[in-house]
N, C-alpha and C positions, 0 to 999 in steps of 0.2 A: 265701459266694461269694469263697471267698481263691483267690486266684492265687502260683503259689509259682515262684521262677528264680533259677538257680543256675550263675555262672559258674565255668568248671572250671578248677583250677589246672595246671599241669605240675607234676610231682614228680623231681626229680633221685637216680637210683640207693636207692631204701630200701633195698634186699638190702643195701648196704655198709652201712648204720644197723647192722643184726641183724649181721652177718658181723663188725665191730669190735666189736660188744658182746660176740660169745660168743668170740673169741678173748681182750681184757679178762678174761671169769670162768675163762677157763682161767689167765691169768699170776696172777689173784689167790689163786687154790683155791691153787697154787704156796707164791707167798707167806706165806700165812696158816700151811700147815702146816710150814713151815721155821721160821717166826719164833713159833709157839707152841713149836715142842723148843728153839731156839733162846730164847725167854725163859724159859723154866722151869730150863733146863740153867744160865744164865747171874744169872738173878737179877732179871735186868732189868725192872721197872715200863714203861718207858717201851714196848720188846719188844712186852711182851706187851698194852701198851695202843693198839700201833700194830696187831697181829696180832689185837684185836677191830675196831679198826676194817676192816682190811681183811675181817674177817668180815661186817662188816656192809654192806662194800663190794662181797661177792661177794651174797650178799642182795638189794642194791638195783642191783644190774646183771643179776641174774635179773629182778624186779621189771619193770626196765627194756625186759629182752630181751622176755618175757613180753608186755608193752604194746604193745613193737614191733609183734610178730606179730600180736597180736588187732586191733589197729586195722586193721590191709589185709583183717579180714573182712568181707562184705557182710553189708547191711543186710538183715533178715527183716520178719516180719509181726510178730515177739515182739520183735526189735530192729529200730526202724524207722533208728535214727540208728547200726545197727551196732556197732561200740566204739569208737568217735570218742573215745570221755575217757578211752577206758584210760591214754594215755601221761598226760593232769592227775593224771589219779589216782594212777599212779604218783610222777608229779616230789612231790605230795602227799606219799605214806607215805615216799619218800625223803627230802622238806625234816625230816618229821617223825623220822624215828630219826636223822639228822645230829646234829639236836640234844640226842635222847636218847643217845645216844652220849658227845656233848661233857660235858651234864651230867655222867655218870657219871665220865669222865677226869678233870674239876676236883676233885670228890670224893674219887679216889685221888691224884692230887698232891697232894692239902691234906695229906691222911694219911699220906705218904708224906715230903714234904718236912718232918715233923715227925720224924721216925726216918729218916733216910736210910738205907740200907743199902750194901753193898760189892756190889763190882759187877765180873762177867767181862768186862773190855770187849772184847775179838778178836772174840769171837763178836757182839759189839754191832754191833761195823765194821761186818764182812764181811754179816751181814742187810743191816743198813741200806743198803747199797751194791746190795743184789742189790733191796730192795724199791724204791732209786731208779730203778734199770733196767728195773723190771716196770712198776710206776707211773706211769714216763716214758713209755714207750711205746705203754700204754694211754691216755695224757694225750693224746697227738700223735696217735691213731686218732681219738678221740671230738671230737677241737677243733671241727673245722670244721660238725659238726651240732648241737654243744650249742648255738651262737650263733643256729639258727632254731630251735630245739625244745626247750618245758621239761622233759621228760622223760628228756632225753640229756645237756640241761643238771644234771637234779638226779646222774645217774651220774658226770658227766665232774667235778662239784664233789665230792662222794666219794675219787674217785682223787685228785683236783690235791690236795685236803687230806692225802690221804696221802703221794702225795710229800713232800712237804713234812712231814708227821710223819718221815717216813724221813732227810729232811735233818737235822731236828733230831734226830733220833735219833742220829745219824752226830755229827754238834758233838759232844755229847754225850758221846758213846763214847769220842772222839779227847779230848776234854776229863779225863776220868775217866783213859785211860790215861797220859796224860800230867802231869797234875794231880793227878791222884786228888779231882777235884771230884765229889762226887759230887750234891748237892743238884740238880743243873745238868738230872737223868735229870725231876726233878718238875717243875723251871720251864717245862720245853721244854715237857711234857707238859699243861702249863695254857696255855701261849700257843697251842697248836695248836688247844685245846679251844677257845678263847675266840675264832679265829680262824672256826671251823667254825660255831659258834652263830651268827657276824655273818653269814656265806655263805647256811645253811640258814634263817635268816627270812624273808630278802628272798624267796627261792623257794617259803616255805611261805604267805606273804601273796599272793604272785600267784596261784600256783594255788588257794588257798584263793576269792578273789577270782571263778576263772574257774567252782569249782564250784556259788561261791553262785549264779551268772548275775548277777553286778553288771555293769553298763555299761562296756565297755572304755575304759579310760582315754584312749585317743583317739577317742573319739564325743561331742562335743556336744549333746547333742540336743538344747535349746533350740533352735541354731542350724539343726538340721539341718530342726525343724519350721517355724521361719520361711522357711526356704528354699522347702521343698514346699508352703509356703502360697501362696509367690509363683505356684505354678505356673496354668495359665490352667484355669478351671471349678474349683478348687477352694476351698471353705469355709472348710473348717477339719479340723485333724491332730490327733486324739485315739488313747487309748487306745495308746501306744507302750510298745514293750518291744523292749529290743536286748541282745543276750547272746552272748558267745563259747562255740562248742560245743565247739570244738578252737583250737589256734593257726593252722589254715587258713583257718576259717569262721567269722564273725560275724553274725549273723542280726537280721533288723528285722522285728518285724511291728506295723503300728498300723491304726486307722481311718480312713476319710476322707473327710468329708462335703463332696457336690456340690452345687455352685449348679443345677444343674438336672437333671431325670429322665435321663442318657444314656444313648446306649446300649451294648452289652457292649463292642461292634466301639473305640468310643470311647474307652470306657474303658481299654478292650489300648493304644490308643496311649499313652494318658498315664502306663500305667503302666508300659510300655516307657521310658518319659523317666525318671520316679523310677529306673526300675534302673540305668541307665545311670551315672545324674548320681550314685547311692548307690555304686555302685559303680570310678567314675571317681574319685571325691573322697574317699571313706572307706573305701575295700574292703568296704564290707558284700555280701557273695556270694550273701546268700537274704531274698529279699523278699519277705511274703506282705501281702499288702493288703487291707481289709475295705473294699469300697465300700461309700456310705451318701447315702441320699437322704431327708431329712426325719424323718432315725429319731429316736425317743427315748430317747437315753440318754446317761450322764457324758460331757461332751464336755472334760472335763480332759486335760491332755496325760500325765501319771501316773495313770492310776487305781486304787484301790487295790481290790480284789476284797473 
């Protein structure tokens, strides 16, 4: 006998979400096939370690776009929750190849800064400049939605790493031509990596976090069951379980045993006040509630099935 309610959000422009993502994989598709003729022609490690990542950039902003669109489809009878996790599941495979990425670069700088090789710089510049320009601007389309959404966030960290590969590529280049330092193509190339590893964990723990259905890190729930304990007719609050389904929607459903038999009409009210007061004070948006009158069973507040 659950009762299920669901307060609706407003959504501010998605279409711009998708519309900056797929112009992104077009600057990147760009990029990538200039700066692979471009490090092969030139010699360059760092090139052509920047021209995977952006490979993997174009990847993880398909991934990205891909998520976008499947999430705004409706929910069916085969999918009742729709594809509400596509975009987790994305910022996921995204936090995850960040990383495999990174590793792999550390690896060839280790290998590389032992043998340095000579090195075309012009051709180094001039990429490097065209991929700070590509990468810039894909940086400054994606900003303002990576900040509410992990999904956009795991793209939008992708690019900014790559600029930023692109900058040091650029050092780099200007270094070499003018120095003829060349060791400088490996260094850069292990701080970008090692930069990218720090980026994609914290991403790959949250979302990992949201697919396990671990407890949102701002939910209480001790406090939240001594709360609704205070509420009037009620016993006691078992049986809870609270989980993020997406980054809109965090969901509560528990038990809740009554001091006395009431009736349905009663019950709608009280349980009108739990949504309210759950969703006033913690955003939780979906509350489904097992009323309980003299049942037998675990009245722990975790139960473990």
């Amino acid at each position: 006998m659950g009762h299920n309610h669901s307060h609706n959000h407003s959504h501010s422009h998605p279409d711009l979400k998708g519309r900056n993502l797929f112009i992104s994989i077009l600057l990147n598709i760009l990029i990538t096939a200039s700066q692979v003729i471009g490090g092969v022609i030139s010699g360059s490690l760092a090139l052509l370690s920047d021209a995977l990542h952006n490979f993997s950039d174009v990847i993880s902003l398909v991934v990205s776009y891909t998520a976008n669109k499947l999430a705004k489809k409706q929910a069916s009878f085969h999918r009742t929750f729709g594809y509400k996790r596509a975009e987790i599941l994305a910022a996921f495979i995204n936090a995850s190849t960040l990383i495999i990425v990174a590793v792999l670069l550390i690896i060839e700088a280790i290998k590389r800064f032992q043998n340095p090789e000579e090195i075309e710089s012009n051709l180094v510049i001039w990429l490097s400049l065209l991929g700070i320009i590509a990468n810039g601007l894909s940086v400054l389309l994606l900003k303002k939605d990576s900040e509410a959404n992990m999904n956009m966030k795991s793209a939008y960290l992708h690019l900014l790493t790559d600029m930023m590969a692109s900058v040091a590529v650029l050092i780099g280049g200007l270094l070499m031509k003018y120095y003829q330092v060349y060791w400088v193509d490996s260094v850069l190339t292990f701080i970008i990596a090692i930069y990218l590893i720090w980026m994609g964990f914290d991403l790959l723990i949250n979302s990992t976090k949201v697919l396990m259905l671990f407890t949102p890190d701002s939910i209480p729930i001790k406090k939240i069951v001594a709360e609704i304990n205070a509420f009037e007719s009620i016993k006691n609050v078992h049986h809870v379980h609270v989980w993020q389904l997406n980054e809109e929607e965090i969901h509560l459903e528990a038990h809740i045993d009554f001091n006395e038999d009431i009736m349905l009409s009663q019950f709608d009210v009280i349980l009108h006040k739990i949504e309210d007061y759950l969703f006033d004070k913690y955003d939780i948006n979906h509350v489904n509630i097992q009323p309980e009158f003299g049942k037998d069973d675990a009245k722990d507040v975790i139960v473990q099935d």
